[in-house]
Backbone as a chain_set.jsonl record, in Angstrom:
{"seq": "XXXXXXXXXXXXXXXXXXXXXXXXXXXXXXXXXXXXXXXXXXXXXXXXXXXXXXXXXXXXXXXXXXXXXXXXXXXXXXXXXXXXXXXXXXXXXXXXXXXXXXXXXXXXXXXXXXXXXXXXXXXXXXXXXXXXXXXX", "coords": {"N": [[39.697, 3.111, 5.038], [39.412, 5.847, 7.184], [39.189, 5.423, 10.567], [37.289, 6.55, 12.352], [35.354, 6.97, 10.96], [33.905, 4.998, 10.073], [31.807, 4.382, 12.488], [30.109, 6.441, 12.042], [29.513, 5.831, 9.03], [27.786, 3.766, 9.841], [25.778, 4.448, 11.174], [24.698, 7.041, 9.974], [23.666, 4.823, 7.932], [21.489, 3.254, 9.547], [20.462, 4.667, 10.454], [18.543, 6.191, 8.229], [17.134, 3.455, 7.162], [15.718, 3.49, 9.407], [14.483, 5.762, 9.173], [12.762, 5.276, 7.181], [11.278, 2.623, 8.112], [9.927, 4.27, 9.651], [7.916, 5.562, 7.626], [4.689, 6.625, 7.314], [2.159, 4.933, 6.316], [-1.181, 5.738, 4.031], [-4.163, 4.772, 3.288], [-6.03, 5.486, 0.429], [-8.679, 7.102, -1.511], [-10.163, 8.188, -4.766], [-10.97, 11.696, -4.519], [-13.099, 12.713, -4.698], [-14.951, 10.746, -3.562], [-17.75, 9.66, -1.941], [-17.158, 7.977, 0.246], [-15.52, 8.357, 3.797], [-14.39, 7.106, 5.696], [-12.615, 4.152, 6.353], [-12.47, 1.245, 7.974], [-9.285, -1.104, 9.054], [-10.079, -3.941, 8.401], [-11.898, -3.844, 6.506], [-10.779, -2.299, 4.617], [-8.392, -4.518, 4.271], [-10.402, -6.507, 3.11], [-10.936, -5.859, 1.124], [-8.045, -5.686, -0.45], [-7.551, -7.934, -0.406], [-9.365, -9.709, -2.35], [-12.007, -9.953, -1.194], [-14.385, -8.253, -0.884], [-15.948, -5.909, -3.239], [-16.566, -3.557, -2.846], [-14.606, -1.339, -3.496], [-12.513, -0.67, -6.426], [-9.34, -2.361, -5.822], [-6.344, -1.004, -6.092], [-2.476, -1.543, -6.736], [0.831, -1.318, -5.186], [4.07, -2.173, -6.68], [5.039, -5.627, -7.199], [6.643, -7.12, -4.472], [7.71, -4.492, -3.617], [9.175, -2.449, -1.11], [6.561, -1.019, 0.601], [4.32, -1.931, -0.009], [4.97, -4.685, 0.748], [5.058, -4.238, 3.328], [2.144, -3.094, 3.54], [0.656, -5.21, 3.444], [1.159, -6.178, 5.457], [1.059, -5.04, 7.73], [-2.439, -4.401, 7.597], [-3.417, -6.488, 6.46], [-2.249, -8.236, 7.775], [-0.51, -10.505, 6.328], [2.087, -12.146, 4.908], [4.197, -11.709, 1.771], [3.853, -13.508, 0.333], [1.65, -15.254, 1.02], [-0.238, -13.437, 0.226], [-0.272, -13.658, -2.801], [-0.853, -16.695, -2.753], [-3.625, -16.229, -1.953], [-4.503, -14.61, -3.919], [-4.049, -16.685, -6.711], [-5.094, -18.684, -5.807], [-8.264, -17.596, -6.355], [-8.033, -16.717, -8.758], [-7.766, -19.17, -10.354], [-9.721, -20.346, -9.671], [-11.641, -18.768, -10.52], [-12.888, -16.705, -9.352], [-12.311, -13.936, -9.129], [-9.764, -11.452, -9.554], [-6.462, -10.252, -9.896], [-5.53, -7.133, -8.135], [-4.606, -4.434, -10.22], [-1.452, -3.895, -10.981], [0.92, -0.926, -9.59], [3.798, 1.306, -10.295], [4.553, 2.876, -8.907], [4.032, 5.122, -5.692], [3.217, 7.846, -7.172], [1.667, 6.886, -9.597], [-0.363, 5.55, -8.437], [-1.475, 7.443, -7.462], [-2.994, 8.397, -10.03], [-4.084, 6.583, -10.939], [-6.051, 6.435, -9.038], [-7.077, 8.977, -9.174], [-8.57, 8.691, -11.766], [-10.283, 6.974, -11.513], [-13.354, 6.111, -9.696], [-13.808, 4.403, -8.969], [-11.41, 3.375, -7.141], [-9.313, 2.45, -5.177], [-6.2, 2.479, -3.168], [-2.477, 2.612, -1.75], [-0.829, 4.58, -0.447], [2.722, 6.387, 0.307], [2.381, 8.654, 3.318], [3.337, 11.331, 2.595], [3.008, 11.584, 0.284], [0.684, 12.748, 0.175], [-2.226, 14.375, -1.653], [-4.316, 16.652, -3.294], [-5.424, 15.122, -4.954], [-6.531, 12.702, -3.709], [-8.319, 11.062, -1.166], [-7.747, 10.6, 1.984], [-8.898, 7.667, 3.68], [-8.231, 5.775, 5.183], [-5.535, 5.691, 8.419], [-2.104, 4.034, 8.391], [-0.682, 3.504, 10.906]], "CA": [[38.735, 3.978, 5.685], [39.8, 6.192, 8.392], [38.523, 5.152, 11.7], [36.364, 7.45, 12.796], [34.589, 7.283, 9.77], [33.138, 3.826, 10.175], [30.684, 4.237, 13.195], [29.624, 7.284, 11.207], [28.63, 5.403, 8.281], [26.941, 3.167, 10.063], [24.733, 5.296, 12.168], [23.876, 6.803, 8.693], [22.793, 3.408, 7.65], [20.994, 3.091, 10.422], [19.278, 6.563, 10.25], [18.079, 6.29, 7.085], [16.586, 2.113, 7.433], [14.725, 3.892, 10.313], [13.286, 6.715, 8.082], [11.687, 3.993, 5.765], [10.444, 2.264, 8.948], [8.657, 4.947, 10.185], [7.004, 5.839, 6.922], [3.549, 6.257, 7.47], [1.122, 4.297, 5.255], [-2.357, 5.861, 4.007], [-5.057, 4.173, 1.997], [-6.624, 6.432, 0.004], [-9.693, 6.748, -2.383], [-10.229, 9.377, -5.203], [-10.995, 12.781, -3.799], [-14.47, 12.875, -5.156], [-15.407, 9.414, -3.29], [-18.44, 10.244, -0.617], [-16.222, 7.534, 1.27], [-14.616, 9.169, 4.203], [-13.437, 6.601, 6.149], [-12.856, 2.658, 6.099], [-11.773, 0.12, 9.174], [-8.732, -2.036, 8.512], [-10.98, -4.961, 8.386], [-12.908, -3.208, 5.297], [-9.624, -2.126, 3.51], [-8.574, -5.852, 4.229], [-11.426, -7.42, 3.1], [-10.796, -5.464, -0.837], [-7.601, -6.329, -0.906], [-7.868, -9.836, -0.108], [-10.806, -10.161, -2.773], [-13.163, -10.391, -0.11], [-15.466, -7.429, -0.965], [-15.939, -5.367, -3.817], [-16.914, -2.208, -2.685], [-13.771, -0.843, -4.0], [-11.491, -1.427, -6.831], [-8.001, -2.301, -5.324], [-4.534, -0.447, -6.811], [-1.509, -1.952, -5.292], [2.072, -1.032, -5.587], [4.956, -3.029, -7.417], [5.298, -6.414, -6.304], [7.988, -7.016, -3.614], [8.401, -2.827, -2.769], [8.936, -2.113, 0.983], [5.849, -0.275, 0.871], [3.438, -3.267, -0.709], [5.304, -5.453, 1.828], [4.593, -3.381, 4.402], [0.601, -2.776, 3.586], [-0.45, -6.358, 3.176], [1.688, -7.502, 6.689], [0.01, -4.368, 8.776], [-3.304, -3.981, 7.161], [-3.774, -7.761, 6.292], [-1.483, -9.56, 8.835], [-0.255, -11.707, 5.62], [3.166, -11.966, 4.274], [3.588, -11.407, 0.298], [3.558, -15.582, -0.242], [0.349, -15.215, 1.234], [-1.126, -13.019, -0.456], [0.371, -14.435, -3.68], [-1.536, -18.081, -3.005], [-5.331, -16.016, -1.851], [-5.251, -14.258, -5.347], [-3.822, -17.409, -7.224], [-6.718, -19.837, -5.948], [-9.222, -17.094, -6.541], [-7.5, -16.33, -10.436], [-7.867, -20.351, -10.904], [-11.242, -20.817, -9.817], [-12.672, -17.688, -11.501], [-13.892, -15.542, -8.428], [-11.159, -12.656, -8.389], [-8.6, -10.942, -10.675], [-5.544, -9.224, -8.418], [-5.241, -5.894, -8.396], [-3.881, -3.811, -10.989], [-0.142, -3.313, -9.728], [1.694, -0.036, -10.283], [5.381, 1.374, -9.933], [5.248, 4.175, -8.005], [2.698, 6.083, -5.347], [2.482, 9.152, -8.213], [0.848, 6.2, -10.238], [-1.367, 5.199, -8.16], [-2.614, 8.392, -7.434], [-3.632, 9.116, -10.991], [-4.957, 5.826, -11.271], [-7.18, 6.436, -8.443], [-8.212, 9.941, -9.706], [-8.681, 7.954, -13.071], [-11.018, 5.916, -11.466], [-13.831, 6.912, -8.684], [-14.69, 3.341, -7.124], [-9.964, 3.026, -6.782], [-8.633, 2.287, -3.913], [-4.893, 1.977, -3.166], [-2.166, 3.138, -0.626], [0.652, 5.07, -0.158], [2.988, 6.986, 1.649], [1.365, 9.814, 3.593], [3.624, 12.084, 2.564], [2.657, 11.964, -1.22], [-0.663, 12.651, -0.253], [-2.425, 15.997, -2.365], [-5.558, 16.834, -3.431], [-6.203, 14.318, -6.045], [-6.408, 11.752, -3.189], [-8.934, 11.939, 0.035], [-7.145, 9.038, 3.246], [-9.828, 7.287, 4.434], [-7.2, 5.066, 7.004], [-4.004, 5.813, 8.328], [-1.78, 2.863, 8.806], [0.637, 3.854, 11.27]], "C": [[39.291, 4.381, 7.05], [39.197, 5.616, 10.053], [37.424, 5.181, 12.776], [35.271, 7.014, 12.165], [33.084, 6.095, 9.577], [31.95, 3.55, 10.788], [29.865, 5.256, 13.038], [28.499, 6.709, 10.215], [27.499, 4.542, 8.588], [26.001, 3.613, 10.844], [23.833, 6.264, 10.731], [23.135, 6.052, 8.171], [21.58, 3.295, 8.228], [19.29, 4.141, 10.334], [18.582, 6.132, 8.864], [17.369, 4.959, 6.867], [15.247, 2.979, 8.372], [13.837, 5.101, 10.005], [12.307, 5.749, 7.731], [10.59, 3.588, 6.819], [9.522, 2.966, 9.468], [7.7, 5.91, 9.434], [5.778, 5.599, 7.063], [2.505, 6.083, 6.054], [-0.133, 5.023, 5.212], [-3.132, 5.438, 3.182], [-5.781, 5.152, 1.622], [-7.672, 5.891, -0.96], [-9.802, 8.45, -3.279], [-10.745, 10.806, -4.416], [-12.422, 12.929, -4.001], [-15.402, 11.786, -4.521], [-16.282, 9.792, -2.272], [-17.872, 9.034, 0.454], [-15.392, 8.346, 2.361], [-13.573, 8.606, 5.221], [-13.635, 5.186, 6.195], [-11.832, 1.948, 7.29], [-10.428, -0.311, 8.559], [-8.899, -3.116, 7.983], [-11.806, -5.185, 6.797], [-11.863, -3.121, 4.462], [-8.688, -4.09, 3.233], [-8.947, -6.391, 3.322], [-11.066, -6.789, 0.923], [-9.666, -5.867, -0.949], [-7.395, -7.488, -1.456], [-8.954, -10.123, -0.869], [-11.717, -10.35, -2.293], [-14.62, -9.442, -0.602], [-15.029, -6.648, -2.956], [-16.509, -4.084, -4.27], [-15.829, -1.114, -3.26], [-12.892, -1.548, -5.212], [-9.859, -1.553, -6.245], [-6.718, -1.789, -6.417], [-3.871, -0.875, -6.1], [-0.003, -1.631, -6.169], [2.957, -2.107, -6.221], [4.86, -4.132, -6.65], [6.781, -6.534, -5.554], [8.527, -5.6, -3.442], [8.176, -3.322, -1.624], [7.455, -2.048, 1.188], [3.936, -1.252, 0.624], [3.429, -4.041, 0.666], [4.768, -5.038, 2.934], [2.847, -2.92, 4.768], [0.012, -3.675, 3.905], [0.215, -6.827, 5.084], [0.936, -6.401, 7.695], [-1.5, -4.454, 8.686], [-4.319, -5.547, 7.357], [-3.327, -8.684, 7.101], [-0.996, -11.253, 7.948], [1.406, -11.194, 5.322], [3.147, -11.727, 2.549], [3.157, -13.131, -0.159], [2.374, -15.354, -0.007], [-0.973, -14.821, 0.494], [-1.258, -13.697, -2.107], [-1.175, -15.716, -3.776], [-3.091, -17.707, -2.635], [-5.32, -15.614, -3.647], [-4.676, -15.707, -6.616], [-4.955, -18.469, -7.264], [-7.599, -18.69, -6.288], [-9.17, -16.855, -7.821], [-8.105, -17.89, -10.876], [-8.82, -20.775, -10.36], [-12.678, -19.596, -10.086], [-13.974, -16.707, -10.758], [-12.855, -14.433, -8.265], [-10.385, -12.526, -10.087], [-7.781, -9.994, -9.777], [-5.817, -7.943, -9.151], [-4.276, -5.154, -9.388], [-2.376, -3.509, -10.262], [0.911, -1.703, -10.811], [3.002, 0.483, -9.342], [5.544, 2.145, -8.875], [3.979, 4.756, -7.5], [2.038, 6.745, -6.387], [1.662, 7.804, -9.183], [-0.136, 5.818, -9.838], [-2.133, 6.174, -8.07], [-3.439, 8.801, -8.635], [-4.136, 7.752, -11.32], [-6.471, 5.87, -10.264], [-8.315, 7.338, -8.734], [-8.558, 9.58, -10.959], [-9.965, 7.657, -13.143], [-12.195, 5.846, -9.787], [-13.938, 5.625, -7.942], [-12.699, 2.489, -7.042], [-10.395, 2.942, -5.641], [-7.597, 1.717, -3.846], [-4.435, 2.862, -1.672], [-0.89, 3.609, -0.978], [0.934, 6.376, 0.357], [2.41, 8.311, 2.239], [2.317, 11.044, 3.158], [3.255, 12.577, 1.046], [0.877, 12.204, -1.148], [-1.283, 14.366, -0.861], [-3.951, 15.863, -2.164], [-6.086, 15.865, -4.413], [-6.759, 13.113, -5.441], [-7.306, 12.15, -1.887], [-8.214, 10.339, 1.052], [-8.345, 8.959, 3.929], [-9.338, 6.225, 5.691], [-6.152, 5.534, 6.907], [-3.267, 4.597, 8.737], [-0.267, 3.046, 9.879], [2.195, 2.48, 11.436]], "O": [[39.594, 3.562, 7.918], [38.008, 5.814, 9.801], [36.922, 4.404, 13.588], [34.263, 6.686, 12.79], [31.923, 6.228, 9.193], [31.086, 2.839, 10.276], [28.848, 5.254, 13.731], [27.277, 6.847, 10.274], [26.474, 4.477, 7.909], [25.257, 2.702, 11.21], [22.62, 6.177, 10.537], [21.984, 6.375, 7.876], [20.581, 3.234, 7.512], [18.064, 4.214, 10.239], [17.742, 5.308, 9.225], [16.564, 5.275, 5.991], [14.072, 3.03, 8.009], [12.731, 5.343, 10.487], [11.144, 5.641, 8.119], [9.407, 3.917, 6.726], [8.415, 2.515, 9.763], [6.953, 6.736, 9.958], [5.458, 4.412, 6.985], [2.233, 6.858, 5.137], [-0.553, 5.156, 6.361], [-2.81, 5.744, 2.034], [-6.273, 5.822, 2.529], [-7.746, 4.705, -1.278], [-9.613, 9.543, -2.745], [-10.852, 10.49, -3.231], [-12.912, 13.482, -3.016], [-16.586, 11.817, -4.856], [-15.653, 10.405, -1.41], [-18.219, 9.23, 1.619], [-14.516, 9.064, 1.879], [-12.496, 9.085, 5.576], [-14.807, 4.824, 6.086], [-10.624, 2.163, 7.386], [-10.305, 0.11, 7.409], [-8.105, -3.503, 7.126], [-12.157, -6.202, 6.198], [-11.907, -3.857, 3.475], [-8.514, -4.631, 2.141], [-8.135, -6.87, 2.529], [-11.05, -7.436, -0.125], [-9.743, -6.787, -1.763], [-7.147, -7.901, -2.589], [-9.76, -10.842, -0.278], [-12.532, -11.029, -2.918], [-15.74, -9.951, -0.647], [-14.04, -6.918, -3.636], [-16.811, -3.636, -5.376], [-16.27, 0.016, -3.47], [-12.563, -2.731, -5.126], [-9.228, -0.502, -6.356], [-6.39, -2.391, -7.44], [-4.134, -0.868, -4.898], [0.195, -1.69, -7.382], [2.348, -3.176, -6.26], [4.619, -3.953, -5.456], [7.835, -6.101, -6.021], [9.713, -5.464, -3.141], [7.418, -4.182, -1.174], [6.966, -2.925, 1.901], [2.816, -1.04, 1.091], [2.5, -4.134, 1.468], [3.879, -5.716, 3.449], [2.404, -2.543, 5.852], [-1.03, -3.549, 4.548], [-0.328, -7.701, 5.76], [0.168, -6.913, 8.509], [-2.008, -4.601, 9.797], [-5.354, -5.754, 7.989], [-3.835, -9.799, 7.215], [-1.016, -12.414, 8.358], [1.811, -10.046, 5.507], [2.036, -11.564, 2.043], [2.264, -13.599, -0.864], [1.761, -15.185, -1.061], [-2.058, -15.349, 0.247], [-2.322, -14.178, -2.496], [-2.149, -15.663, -4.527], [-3.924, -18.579, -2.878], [-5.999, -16.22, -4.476], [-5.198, -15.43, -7.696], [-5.542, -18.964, -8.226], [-7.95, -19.287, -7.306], [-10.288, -16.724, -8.319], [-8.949, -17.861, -11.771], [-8.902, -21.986, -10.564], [-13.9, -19.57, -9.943], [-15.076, -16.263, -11.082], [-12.61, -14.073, -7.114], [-10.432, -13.134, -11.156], [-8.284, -9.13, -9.059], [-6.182, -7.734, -10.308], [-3.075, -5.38, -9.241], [-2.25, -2.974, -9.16], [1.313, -1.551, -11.964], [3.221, 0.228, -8.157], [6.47, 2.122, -8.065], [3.009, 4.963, -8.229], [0.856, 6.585, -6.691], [0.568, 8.31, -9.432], [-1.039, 5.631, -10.653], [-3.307, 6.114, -8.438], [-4.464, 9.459, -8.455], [-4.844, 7.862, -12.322], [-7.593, 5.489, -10.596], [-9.534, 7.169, -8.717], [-9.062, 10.589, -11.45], [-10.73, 7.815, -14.095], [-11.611, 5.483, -8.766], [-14.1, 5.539, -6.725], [-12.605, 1.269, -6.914], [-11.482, 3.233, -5.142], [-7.539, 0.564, -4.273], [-5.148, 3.445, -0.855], [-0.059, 3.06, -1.701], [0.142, 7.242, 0.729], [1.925, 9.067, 1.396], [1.761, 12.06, 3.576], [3.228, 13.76, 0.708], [0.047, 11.958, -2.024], [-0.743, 15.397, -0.461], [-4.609, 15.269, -1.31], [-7.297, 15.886, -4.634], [-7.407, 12.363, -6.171], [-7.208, 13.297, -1.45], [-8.315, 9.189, 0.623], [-8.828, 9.854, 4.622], [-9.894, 5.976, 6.761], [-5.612, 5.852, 5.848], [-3.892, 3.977, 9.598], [0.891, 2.755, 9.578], [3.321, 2.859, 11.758]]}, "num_chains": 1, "name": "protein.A"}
């Protein structure tokens, strides 16, 4: 590798790590939902089985973007979350969230489904989807 070339690629690297990072997160709810907006506390509280004012959608396990929802939103790591829906699966108050591959999935699971609720990135957001938080 030429010389030059090196503090190139790595400033590429760089650039592009720091895209991802400053992807902005939105939780959304079908477009039809008279929901218009929800605390962190509230979006929280559904993930985390806490409430069931919403059904929860959640992305693949271990994506960036998963990772990234439950440690801003929830202030948990994924282990964490992991061992709330595990005791709640094995003492028969909870069932986790449906998990899917990709934003475009969630969105058509949400317009699928009027009492969804999931998240992702704000840039995939359309009309099939209304953001009731932003997670910067």
């Amino acid at each position: 590798m030429k010389p030059g070339l090196k503090p190139l690629l790595v400033t590429v690297v760089l650039s592009a790590l720091s895209i991802q990072a400053w992807a902005e997160l939105v939780v959304v709810v079908n477009a039809k939902s008279s929901t218009n907006n929800l605390t962190q506390e509230q979006v929280s509280q559904v993930f985390l089985g806490n409430s069931t004012a919403f059904k929860p959608v959640d992305q693949a396990d271990g994506s960036p973007i998963r990772n990234e929802f439950y440690k801003k939103v929830a202030d948990k790591e994924p282990s964490q979350v992991k061992a709330i829906w595990s005791k709640l699966v094995f003492t028969g108050k909870g069932k986790p969230p449906k998990e899917y591959p990709s934003g475009a999935d969630v969105k058509k699971a949400i317009e699928a489904d009027p009492t969804a609720i999931g998240y992702i990135d704000k840039g995939d957001v359309d009309g099939s989807v209304k953001v009731v938080l932003s997670v910067p």
